[in-house]
C-alpha angles and dihedrals in degrees: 000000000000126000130184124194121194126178091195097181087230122008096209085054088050104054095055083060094055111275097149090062090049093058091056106054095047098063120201141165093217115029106187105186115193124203102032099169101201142084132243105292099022099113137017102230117154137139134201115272102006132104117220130210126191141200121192147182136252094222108067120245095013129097132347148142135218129186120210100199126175092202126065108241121219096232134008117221112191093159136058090209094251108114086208103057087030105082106067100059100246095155148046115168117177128187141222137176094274107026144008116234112204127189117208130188102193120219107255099231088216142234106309085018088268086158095040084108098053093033086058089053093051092043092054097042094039085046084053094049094053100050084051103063094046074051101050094233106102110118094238120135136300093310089048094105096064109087105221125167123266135243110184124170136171154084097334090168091220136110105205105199131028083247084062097068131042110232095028099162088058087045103062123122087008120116116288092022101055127126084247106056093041092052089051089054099047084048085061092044094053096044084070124294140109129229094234092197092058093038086065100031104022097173103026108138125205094034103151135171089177139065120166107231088233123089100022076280096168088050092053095045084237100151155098144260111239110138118079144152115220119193126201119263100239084070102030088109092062096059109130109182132340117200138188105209095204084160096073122098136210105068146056083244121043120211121281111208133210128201120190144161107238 
């Protein structure tokens, strides 16, 4: 199976830069978009035999995530069960009969880490949620009972380790690169779950998702690694290719990709 994960910064301004034919060309089976930033009826997107899903925020023009799936799931999850992380459309999981995929669009902790308070409370809850349902104890719906494996992908605004970012040393202690955050992370990881990047190219400098749009950044390679797909550890082995797209246009962020024998 083949899965693609975008954070577009905007999916109506990406489409006027040629998403569709991104999507396209990309492929997948399953398609997981994070910051939307848009509400139910504000664009006409669909494509031939897939199925979309969609998360939104409260607050207009802010947030959001939206799942393309060619298969149809079993249950659809948008919320983690907790009012105050609930409002802004962070996450759309979605399960089938052998996995759950989950779409996260992680909470920037902001300049100054003036959000680091409520982005804790989302990376421990949203860490819980995840190990439940490859638990099976997720209070979900009426399949929530049966443990399956995990796959998760999206914008985790984090970059994990100092090689995932390129001017580590000037980073530290920002957002994205705080103790913190790095610490919330290595807590997922260890729950359970496998960093399917680094399990295929374990040492590859310059790997980036995410280039700031100041600085020709891009064009310098001056960026971070904070789109991923983790996988449950139970399936790691049956990884079959992780890839990071920076060739794509039409966002701040380019797709990330997950193939996998399921």
């Amino acid at each position: 199976m083949r899965f693609v994960s975008w954070n577009t910064n905007g999916l109506r301004a990406a489409v006027q830069k040629g998403f569709e034919e991104s999507f396209a060309e990309l492929n997948a089976d399953i398609f997981a978009i994070q910051e939307t930033k848009l509400q139910e009826g504000q664009i006409d997107l669909a494509f031939p035999g897939y199925q979309s899903y969609w998360s939104y925020a409260v607050k207009k023009g802010y947030s959001g995530t939206a799942v393309f799936t060619r298969m149809e799931p079993l249950q659809v999850i948008t919320e983690l069960g907790i009012p105050q992380l609930d409002t802004e459309g962070r996450i759309c999981a979605l399960e089938f009969p052998k996995f759950w995929f989950v779409d996260v669009y992680t909470p920037n902790a902001q300049p100054g880490l003036a959000r680091i308070d409520h982005r804790m409370e989302w990376d421990d809850a949203f860490r819980e949620f995840c190990v439940g349902l490859q638990e099976g104890t997720t209070p979900a719906g009426p399949n929530a009972a049966d443990p399956k494996p995990v796959v998760m992908c999206g914008d985790f605004n984090v970059a994990h380790n100092e090689i995932d970012l390129k001017n580590p040393g000037p980073n530290r202690g920002n957002a994205g690169f705080s103790d913190e955050e790095r610490e919330k992370f290595t807590k997922l990881v260890e729950a359970g779950f496998t960093d399917t990047f680094r399990l295929m190219h374990p040492d590859l400098p310059g790997a980036y998702t995410w280039w700031s749009y100041r600085g020709r950044a891009r064009e310098n390679n001056t960026g971070w690694r904070i789109d991923y797909f983790l996988v449950s550890d139970a399936i790691a082995d049956k990884v079959q290719s992780a890839s990071i797209y920076s060739e794509v246009m039409g966002s701040d962020h380019c797709p990330v990709a997950l193939e996998i024998s399921l």
